[in-house]
N, C-alpha and C positions, 0 to 999 in steps of 0.2 A: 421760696421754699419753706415748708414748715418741719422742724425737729420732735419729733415727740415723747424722744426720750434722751432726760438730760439729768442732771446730779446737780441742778446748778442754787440751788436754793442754800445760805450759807450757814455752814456747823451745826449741821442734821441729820448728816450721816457723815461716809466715805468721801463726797463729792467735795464741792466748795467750802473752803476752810474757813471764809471773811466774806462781809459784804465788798468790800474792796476786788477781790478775786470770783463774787458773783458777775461784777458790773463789767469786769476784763471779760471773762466768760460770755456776757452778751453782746459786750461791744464784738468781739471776734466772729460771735454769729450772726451780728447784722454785716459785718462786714463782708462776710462768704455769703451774704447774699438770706438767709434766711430771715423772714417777716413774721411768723412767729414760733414760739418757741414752749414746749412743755416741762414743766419742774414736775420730775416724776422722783423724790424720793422714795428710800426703800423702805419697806414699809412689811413688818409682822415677820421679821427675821427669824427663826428661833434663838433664844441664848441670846438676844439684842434688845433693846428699847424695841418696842412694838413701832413707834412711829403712827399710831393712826391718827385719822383726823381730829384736831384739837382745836381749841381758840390758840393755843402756842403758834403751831403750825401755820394757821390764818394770818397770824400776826406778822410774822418770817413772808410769807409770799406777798402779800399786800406793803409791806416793808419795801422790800425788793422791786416790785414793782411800782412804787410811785417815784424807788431813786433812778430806773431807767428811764421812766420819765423826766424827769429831775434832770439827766445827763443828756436827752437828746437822744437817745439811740433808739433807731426806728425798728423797733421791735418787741411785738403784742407778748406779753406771756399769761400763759395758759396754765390752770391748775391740775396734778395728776396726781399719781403713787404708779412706780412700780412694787407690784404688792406680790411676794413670797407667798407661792403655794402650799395651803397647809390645808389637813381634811375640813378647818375653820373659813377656809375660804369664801366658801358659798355666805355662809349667816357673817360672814361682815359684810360684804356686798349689799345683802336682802335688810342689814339692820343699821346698813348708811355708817359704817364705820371706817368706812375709806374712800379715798376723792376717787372716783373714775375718771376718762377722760377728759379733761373742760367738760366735767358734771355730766357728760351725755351718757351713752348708752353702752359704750366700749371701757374698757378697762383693762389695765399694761397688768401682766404676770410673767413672772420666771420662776425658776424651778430649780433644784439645786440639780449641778452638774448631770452627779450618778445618779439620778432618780430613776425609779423603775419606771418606765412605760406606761403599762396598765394601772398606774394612781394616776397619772397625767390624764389617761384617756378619762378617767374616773372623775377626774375633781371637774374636770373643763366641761363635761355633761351635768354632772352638779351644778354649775356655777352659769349654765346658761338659763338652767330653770329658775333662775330669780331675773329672767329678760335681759339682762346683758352680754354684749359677747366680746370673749378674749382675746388680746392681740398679742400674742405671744411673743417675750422680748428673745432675743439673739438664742435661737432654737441650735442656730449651729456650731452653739458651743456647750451641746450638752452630748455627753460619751455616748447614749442611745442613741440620737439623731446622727452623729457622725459612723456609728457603726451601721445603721439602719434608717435612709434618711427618707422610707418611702410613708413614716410615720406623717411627717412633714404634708406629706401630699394628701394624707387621710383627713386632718386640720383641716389647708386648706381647701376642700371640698364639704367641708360642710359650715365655712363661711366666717371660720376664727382669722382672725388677723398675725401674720404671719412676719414680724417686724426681727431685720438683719441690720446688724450693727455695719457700721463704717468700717471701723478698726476690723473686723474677722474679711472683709472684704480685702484688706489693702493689706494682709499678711502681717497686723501688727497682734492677733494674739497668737498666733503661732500658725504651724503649716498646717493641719488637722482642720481647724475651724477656718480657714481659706479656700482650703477646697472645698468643705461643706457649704458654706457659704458661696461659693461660685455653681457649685452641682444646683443647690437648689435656684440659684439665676439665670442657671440655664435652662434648667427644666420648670420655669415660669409658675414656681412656688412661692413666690416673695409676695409681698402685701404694699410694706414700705420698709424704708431704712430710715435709719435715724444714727445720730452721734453715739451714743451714752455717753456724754461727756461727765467727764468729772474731776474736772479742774482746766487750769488756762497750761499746764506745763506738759502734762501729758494727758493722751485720752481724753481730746481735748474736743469744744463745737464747731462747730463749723458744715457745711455739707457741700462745697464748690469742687472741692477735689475729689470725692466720691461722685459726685453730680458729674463732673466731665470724664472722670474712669468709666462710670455706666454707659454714658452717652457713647464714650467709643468704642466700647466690646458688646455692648446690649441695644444698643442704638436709644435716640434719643427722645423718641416716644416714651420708653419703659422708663427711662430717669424720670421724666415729665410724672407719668404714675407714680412710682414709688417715694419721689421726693417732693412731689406739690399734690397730685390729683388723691389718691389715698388717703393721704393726711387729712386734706380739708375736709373730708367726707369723712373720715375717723371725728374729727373734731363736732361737724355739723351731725352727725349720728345718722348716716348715709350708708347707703350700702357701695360697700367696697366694688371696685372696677375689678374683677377677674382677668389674669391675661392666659390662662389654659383653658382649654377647650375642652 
């Protein structure tokens, strides 16, 4: 399985605190079966460190990755940002100030909760015309999406990537974003899932027990997509497998 959105890169944001609690972090997701794995710090917060691409930043992930090496744990990682939507979005993209996904052609965005709709529609048309295209992180935990989730299906039909967290599946951010999160798995608006992990204690990696939840309410074709076949294609800069018609 591959993860494509994780916090796991250490004392750079929210996420992972120590390199020690990076490598716990990895070990747990090769353990649940995931072979590789994306360090999407957050990136261009308002009111925060910006977080963009740095020699710092390079340093911290090439760091990390040679001590997972180092420990054995069979699991590739992959360079990313989730990168906070701001009208700036597009000219970092177009001016290489932020990772996209293992460097290819997709790139992880969120949005703040309450954000109005119509900037969303705005910036993600902005931000294609510099050739890349958006995979929008945990959509069903935004108050618009969950009041209105046919926004969702507007997305994916014109070919953005469509990425639901673990935790709003399995009822760990509340009951709002679990049903938005199941409506849109029903109505075969999902792209992939992924953890957002960020830490080993809670909110944590892994993807076997959402993998075998999917498998037996969505059958286990669609886990196969969203948790192996999407990803790889997100990563290799592929075009995404559609499951609506």
């Amino acid at each position: 399985m591959i993860d494509l959105h994780t916090h796991i890169l250490p004392d750079v944001d929210d996420g992972s605190g120590s390199l020690e609690e990076s490598l716990w972090m990895a070990e747990m997701a090769a353990e649940s079966g995931v072979r590789y794995l994306t360090a999407t710090p957050h990136c261009n917060l308002p009111g925060r460190d910006s977080n963009y691409k740095s020699s710092y930043l390079s340093e911290v992930f090439k760091t990390l990755r040679k001590e997972i090496v180092r420990a054995e744990i069979p699991l590739k990682l992959v360079v990313g940002m989730e990168i906070f939507a701001t009208e700036e979005l597009p000219n970092l993209i177009k001016n290489g100030k932020v990772w996209t996904l293992n460097q290819g052609p997709y790139f992880l965005t969120e949005f703040a909760f309450d954000e109005d709709p119509g900037f969303c529609d705005y910036i993600l048309e902005e931000s294609v015309k510099t050739g890349c295209i958006p995979v929008i992180a945990h959509p069903e935990r935004y108050y618009f999406v969950q009041d209105d989730p046919s926004i969702v299906e507007k997305w994916y039909r014109r070919g953005y990537g469509i990425q639901v967290n673990k935790g709003s599946l399995m009822g760990r951010f509340g009951r709002r974003e679990e049903l938005c999160a199941h409506h849109l798995m029903t109505n075969q608006l999902v792209s992939c899932v992924a953890s957002d992990a960020h830490s080993p204690y809670h909110r944590t990696p892994g993807l076997r027990e959402v993998y075998e939840m999917i498998s037996e309410q969505y059958g286990q074709p669609m886990a196969d997509i969203y948790c192996k076949t999407n990803p790889a294609r997100i990563l290799s800069g592929r075009k995404l497998i559609t499951t609506k018609g």
